[in-house]
C-alpha positions in Angstrom: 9.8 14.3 -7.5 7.9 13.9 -4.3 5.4 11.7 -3.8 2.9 12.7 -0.8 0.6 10.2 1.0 -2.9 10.3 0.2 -5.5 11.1 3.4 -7.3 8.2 4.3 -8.6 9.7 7.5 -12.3 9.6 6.3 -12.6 6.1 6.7 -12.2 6.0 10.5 -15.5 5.2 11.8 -17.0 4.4 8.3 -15.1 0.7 8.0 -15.5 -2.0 10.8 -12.3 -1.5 12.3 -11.0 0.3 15.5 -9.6 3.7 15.0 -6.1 2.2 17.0 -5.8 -0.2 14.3 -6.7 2.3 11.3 -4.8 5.1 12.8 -1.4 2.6 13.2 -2.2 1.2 9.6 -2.2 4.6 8.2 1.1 5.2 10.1 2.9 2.7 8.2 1.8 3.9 5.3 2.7 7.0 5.5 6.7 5.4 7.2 6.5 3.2 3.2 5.7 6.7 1.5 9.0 8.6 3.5 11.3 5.8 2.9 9.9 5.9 -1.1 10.8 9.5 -1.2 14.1 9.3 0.8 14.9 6.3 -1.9 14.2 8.3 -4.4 16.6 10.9 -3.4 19.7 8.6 -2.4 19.1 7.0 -5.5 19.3 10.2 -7.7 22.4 11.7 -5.6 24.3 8.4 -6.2 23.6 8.6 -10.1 24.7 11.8 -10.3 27.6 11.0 -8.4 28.8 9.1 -11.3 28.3 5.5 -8.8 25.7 3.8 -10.4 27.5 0.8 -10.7 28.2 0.6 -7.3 26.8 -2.3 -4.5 24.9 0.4 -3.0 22.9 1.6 -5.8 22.1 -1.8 -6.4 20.6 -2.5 -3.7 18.9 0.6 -2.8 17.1 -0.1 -6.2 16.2 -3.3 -5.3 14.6 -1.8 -1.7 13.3 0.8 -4.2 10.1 -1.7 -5.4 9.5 -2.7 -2.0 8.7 0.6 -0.7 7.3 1.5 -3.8 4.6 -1.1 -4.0 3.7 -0.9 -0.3 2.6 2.5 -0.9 0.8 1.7 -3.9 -0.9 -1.5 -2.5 -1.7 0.3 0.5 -3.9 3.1 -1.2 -5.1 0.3 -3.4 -6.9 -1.4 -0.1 -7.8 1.8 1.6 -9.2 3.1 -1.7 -11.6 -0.1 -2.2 -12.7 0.0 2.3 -15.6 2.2 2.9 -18.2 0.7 0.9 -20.9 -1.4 1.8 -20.5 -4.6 -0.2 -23.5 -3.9 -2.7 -22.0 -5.3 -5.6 -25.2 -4.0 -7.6 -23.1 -0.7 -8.2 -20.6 -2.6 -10.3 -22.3 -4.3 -13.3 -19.5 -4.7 -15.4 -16.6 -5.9 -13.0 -19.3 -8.3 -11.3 -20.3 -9.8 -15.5 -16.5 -10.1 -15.9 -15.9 -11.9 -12.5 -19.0 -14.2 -13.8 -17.9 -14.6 -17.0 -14.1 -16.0 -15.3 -15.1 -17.7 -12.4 -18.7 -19.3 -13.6 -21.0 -17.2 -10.7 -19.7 -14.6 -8.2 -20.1 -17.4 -5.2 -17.1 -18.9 -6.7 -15.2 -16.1 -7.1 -15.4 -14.7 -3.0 -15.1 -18.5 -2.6 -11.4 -18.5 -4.5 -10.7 -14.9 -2.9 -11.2 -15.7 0.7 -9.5 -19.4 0.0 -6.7 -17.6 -1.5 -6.5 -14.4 1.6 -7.0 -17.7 4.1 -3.6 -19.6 2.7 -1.0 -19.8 5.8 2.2 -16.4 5.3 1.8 -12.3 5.3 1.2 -10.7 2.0 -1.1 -9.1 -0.5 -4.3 -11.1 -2.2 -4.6 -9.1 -5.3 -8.0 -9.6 -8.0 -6.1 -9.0 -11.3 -8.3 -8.1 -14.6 -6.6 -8.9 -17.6 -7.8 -6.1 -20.7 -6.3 -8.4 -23.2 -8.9 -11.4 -22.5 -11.3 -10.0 -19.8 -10.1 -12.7 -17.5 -10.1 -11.8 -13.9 -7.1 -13.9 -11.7 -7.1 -13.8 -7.8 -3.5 -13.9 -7.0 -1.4 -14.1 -4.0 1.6 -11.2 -3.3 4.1 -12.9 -0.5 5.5 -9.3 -0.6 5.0 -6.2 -2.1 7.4 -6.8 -5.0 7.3 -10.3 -5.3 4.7 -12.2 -7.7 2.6 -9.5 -9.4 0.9 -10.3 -12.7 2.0 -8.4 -15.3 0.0 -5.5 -17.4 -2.8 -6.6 -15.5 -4.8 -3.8 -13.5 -5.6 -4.7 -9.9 -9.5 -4.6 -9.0 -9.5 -5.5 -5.4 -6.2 -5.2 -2.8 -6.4 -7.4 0.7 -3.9 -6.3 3.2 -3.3 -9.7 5.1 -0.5 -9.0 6.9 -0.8 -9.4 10.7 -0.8 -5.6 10.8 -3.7 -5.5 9.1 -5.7 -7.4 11.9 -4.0 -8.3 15.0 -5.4 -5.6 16.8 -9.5 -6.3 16.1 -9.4 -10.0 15.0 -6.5 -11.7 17.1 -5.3 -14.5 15.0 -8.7 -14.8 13.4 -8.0 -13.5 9.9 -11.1 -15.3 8.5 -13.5 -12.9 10.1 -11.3 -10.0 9.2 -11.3 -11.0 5.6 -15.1 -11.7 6.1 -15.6 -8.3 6.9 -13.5 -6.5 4.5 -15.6 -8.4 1.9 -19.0 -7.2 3.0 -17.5 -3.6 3.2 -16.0 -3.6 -0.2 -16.6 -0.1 -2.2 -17.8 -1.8 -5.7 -18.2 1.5 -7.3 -14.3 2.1 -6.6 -13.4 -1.6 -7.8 -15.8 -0.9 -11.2 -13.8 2.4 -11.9 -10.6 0.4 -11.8 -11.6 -1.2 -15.2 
């Protein structure tokens, strides 16, 4: 099996973000998608080899979620950019978020607090199906600290790469804008 990276191209000029910094964001996503496939095949060859026991195999499987989730997160984010913020056209995530968080204000209030904490990493919104809870939670990397069985709603990329380019060192404008440019009716069909 093969995994093939998903074209994101569209999104140039329909995000607030320079083409340099989409088109080189796009680039490492596609470098997370070549090493998930070469992975993939090291790690078949060695089981077949009869060496699954070996150090190698080890920790090419520990690499293995590492790669993995970084292409997954990173069609998670590009999958919710494009849209223009109108929550309006996502009834039922924005009455969950309500119902966990007491008013949306307080939930983009816990979001951005949570994309503005100090490292590199993922914030993730997590909905629960079990309890129809929604959880804002922070990913330090892409295989480390996700909640699980939950489904993620909304993906922030805020690792320098993400931003440097546009924003400098000013991630709280780049989260800002992301916000405001959030496709709801992607995040809704999430549910």
């Amino acid at each position: 099996m093969e995994i093939k990276p998903i074209e994101f191209s569209e999104l140039l000029g329909k995000v607030p973000l320079s083409e340099e910094l989409l088109k080189n964001h796009l680039k490492l996503y596609e470098g997370y998608v070549t090493n998930t496939n070469l992975l993939m095949k090291k790690l078949e060859e060695i089981r077949l080899s009869g060496n699954a026991l070996s150090p190698e195999f080890a920790e090419l499987k520990r690499r293995f979620a590492w790669e993995w989730n970084g292409v997954r997160l990173h069609e998670l984010y590009f999958e919710n950019l494009g849209g223009n913020g109108d929550k309006s056209l996502a009834p039922r995530v924005v009455d969950i978020i309500k119902g966990a968080f007491g008013s949306f204000e307080s939930f983009k209030e816990d979001l951005i607090a949570t994309a503005k904490m100090r490292g590199i990493g993922w914030v993730v919104t997590y909905f629960d199906p079990h309890t129809n809870n929604v959880f804002n939670a922070w990913i330090n990397e892409h295989n480390e600290s996700h909640l699980a069985g939950l489904k993620p709603l909304i993906v922030l990329d805020v690792f320098e790469h993400a931003y440097m380019l546009d924003f400098g060192i000013n991630r709280p404008d780049y989260i800002n804008t992301i916000f405001d440019n959030l496709n709801w009716m992607v995040i809704e069909s999430r549910i």
